[in-house]
Each structure stands twice: as structure tokens, then as C-alpha cells.
N, CA and C of each residue as an Amber inpcrd file, in Angstrom:
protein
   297
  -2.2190000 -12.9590000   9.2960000  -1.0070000 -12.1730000   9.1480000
  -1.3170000 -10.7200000   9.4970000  -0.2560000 -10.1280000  10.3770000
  -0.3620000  -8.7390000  10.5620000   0.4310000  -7.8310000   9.5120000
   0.5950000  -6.8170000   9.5050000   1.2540000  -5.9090000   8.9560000
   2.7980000  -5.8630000   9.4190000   3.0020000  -6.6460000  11.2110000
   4.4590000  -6.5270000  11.9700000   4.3930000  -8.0570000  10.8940000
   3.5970000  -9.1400000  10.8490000   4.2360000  -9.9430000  10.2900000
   4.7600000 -10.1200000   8.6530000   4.2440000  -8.9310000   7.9550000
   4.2530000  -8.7700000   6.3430000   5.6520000  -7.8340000   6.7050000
   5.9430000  -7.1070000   7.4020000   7.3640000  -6.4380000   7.5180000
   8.2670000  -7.1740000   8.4340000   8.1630000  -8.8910000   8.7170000
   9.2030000 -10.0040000   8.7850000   9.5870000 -10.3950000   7.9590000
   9.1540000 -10.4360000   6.7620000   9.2010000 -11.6350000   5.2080000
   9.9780000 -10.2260000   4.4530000  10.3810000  -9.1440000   4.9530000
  10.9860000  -8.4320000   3.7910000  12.8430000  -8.8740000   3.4320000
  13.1200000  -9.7160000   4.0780000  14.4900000 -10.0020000   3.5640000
  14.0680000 -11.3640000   2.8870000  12.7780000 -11.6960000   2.3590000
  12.9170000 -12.6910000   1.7050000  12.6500000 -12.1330000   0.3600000
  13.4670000 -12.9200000  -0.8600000  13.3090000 -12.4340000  -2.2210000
  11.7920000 -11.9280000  -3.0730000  10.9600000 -12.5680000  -2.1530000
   9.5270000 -12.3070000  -2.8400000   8.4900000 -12.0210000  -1.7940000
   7.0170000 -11.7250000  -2.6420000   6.5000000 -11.5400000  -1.4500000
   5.6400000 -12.9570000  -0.7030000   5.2010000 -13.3030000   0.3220000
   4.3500000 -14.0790000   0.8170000   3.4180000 -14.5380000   0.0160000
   3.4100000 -16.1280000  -0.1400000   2.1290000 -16.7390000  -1.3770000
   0.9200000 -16.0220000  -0.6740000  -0.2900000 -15.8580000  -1.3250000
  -1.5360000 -15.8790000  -0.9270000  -1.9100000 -13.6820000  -0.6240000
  -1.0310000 -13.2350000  -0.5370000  -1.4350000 -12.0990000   0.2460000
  -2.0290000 -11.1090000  -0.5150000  -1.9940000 -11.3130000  -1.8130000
  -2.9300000 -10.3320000  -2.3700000  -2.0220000  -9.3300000  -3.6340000
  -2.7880000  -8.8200000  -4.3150000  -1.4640000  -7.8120000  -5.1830000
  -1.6510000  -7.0020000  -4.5730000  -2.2130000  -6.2870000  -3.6250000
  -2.4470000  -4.7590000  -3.4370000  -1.3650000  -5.0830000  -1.7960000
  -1.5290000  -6.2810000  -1.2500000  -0.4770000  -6.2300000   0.0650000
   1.1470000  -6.5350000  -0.9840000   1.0440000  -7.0960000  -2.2740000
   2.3440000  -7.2270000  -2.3830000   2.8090000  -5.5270000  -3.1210000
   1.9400000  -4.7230000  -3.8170000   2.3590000  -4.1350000  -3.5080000
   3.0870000  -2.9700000  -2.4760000   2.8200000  -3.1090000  -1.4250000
   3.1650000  -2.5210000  -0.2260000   4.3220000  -3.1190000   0.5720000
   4.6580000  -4.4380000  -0.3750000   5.7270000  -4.8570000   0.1030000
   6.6480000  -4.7290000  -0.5190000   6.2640000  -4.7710000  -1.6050000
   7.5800000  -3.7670000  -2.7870000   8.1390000  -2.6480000  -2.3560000
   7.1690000  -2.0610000  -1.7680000   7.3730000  -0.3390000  -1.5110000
   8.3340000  -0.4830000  -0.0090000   8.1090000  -1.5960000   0.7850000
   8.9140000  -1.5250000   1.3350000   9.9720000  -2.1070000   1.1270000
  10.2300000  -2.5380000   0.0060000  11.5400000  -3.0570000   0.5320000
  12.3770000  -2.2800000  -0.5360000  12.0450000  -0.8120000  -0.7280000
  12.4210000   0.0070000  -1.8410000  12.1830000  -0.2620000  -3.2500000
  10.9870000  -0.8290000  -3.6390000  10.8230000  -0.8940000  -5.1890000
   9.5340000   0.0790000  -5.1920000   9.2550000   1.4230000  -5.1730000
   8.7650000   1.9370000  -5.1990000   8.0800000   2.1100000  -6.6970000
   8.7460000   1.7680000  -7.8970000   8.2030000   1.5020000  -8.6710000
   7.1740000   0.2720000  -9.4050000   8.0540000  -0.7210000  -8.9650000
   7.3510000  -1.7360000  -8.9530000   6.2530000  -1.5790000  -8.2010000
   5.6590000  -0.9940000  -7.2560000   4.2880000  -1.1530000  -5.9630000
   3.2540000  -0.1510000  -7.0420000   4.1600000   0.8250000  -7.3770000
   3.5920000   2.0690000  -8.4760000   2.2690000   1.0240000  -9.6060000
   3.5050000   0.0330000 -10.1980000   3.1040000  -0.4280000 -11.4160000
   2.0350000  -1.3700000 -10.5510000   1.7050000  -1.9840000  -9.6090000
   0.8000000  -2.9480000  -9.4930000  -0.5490000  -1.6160000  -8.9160000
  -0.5240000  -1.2110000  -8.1420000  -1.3150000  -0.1190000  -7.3110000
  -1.9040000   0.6040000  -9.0490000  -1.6640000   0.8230000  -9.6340000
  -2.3590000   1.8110000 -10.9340000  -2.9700000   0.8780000 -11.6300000
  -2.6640000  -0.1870000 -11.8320000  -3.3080000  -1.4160000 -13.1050000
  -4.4120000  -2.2430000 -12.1350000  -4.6810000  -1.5850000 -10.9710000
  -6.5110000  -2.3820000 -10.2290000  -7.0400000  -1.0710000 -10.0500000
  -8.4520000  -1.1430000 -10.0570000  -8.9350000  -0.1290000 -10.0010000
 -10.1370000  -0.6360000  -9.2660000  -9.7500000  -0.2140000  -8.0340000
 -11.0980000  -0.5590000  -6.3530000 -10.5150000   0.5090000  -5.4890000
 -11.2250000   0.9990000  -4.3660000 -10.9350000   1.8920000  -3.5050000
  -9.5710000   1.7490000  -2.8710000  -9.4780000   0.6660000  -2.6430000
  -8.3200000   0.0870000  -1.6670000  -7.0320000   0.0510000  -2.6810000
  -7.2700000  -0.2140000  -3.8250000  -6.4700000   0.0100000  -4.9610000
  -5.9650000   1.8390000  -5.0700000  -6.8070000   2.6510000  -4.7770000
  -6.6770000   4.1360000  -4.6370000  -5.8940000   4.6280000  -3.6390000
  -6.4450000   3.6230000  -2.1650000  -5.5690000   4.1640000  -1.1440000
  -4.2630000   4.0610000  -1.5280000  -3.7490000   2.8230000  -1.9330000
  -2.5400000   2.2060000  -2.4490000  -1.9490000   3.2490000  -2.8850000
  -2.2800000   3.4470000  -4.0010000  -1.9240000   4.5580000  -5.0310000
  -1.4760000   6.2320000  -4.0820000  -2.2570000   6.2830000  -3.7730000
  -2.5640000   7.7820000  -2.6690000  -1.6450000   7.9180000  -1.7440000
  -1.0540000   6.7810000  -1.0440000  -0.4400000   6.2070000  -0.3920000
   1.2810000   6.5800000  -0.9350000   1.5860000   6.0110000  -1.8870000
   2.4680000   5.8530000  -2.9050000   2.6490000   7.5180000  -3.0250000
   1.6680000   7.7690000  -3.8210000   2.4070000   9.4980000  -4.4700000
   2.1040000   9.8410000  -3.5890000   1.3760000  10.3360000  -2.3100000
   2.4200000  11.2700000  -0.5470000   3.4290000  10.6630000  -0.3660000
   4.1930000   9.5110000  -0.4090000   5.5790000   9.0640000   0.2310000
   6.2580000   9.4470000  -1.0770000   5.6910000   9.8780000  -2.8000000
   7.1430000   9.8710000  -4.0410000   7.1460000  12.1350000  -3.3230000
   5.9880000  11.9320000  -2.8010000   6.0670000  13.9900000  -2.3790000
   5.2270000  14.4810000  -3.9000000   4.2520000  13.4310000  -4.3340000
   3.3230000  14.5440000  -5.0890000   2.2780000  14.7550000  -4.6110000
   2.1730000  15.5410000  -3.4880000   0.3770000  15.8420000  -2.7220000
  -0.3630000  15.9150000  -3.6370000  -0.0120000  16.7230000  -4.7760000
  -1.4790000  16.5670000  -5.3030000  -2.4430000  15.5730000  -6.3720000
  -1.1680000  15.0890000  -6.6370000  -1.4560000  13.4200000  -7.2230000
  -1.9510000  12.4930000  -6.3820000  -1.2490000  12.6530000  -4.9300000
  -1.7040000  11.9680000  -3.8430000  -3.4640000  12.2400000  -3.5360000
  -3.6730000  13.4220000  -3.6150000  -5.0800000  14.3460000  -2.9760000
  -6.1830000  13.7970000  -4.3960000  -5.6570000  13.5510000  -5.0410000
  -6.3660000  12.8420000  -6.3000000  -6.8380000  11.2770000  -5.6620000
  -5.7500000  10.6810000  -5.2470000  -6.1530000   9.1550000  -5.5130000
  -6.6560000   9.2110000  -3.8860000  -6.7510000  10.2470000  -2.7260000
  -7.0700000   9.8020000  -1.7690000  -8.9040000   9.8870000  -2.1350000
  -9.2410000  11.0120000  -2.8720000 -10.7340000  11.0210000  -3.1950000
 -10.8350000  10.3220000  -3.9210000 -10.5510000   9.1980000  -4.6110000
 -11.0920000   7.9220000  -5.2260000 -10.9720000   6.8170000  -4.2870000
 -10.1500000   7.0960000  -3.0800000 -10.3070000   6.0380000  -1.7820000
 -11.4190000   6.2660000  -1.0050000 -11.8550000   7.3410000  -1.7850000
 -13.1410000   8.1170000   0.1510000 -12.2910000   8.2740000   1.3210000
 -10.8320000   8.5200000   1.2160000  -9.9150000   8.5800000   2.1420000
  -9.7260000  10.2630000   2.1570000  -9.2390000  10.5770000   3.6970000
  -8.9950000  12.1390000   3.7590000  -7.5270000  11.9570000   3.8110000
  -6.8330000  12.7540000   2.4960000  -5.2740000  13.2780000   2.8000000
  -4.8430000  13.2200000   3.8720000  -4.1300000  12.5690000   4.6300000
  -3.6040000  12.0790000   5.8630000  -2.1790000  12.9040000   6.2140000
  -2.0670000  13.3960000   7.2670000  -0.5950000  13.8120000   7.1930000
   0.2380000  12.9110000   7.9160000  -0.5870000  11.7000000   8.5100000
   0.1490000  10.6000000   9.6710000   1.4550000  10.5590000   9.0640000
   2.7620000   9.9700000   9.8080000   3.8210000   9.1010000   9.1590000
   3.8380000   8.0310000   8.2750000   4.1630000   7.6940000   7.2350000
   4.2970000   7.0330000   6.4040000   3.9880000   5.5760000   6.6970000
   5.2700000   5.3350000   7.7480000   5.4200000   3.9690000   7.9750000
   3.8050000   3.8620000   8.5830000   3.2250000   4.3950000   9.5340000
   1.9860000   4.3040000  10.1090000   0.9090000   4.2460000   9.2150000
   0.7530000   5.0400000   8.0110000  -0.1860000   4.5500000   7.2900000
  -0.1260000   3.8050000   6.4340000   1.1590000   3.1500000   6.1440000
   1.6900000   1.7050000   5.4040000   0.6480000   0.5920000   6.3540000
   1.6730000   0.7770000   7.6670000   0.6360000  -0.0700000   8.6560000
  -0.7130000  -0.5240000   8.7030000  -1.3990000   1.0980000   8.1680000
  -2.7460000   1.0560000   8.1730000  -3.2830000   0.5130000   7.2680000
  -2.7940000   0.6500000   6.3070000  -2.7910000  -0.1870000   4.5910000
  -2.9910000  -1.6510000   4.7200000  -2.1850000  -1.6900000   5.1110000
  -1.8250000  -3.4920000   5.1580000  -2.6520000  -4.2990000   6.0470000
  -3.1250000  -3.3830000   7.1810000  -3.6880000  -3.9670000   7.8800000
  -4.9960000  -3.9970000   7.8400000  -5.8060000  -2.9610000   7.0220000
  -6.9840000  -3.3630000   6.6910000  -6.8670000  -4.1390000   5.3160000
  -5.5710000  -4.2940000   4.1340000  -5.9640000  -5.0620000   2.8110000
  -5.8990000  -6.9990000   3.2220000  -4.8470000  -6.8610000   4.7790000
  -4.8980000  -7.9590000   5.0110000  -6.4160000  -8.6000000   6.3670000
  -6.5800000  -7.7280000   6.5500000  -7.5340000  -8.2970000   7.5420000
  -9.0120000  -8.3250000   6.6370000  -8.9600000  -8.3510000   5.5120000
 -10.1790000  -8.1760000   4.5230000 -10.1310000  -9.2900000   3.1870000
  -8.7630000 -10.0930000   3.5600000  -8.7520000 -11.2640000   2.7330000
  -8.9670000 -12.4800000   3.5890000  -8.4680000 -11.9860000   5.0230000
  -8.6700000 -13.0270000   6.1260000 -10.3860000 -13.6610000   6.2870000
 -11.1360000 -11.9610000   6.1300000 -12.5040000 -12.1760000   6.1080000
 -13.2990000 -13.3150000   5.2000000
């Protein structure tokens, strides 16, 4: 599964069996439950769990909540577009379960 194919399944009520909590949260977030992605992204605690998070507060507009969880990703504050580093998200949490 790609990231174009995890943003096909968003008019379905749930997310895709198998994909992970950290890809379902990102699918929450897209399909506007920004809270709900909130509540799964804070309750794991792994890097990729941080990006999540980091991810999340730059798109709610708290940089510096964001600038917090990007240094628990080893990630640099990104100014890319959103949707693009959603992309980027997904596509390394999914190409790392594929592994």
C-alpha cells in the first residue's frame, strides 16, 4: 500500500485492517478527525510515533509544540506542505510494516 492508496479508502467508514495505529492515525487526520489521530499519535511512544505527533501540532499551528515532538523524531521542523509531509509519513510508516 502507498500513501495515494491509504488516501483511496478515505470515504470508507474506517481505516484499512492491518495498517498500523500510527498509519490509522494519519488517516483520521485526514479525513478531519484531527483529534482522534491526536489521541492515538500521544499514547505510543517511538520516533515515528513523534513524527506523528510533530506532524499533527504544525498542521493544529503550534510550532512550538510541533519543534518539541520533531526533536524526539530526530526530524528537522519542516516547512514542506502538509499534505506532502502526510505523504511522507505514511509512506515511510507504511513501507516499514511492509518490511
Amino acid at each position: 500500500m502507498t500513501a495515494q492508496d491509504l488516501r483511496a479508502t478515505l470515504a470508507a467508514p474506517k481505516p484499512p485492517d492491518g495498517v498500523g495505529l500510527l498509519v490509522e492515525a494519519l488517516w483520521w487526520d485526514a479525513k478531519g478527525d484531527w483529534s482522534r489521530a491526536h489521541e492515538i499519535a500521544q499514547d505510543i511512544s517511538s520516533p515515528e510515533a513523534s513524527w506523528v505527533h510533530a506532524y499533527l501540532h504544525r498542521k493544529e499551528g503550534d510550532a512550538s509544540n510541533a519543534g518539541y515532538w520533531y526533536s524526539r523524531a530526530k526530524k528537522s521542523h519542516t516547512q514542506q506542505k502538509l499534505e506532502t509531509e502526510w505523504d511522507d509519513i505514511a509512506e515511510a510508516l507504511l513501507a516499514a510494516r511492509a518490511s
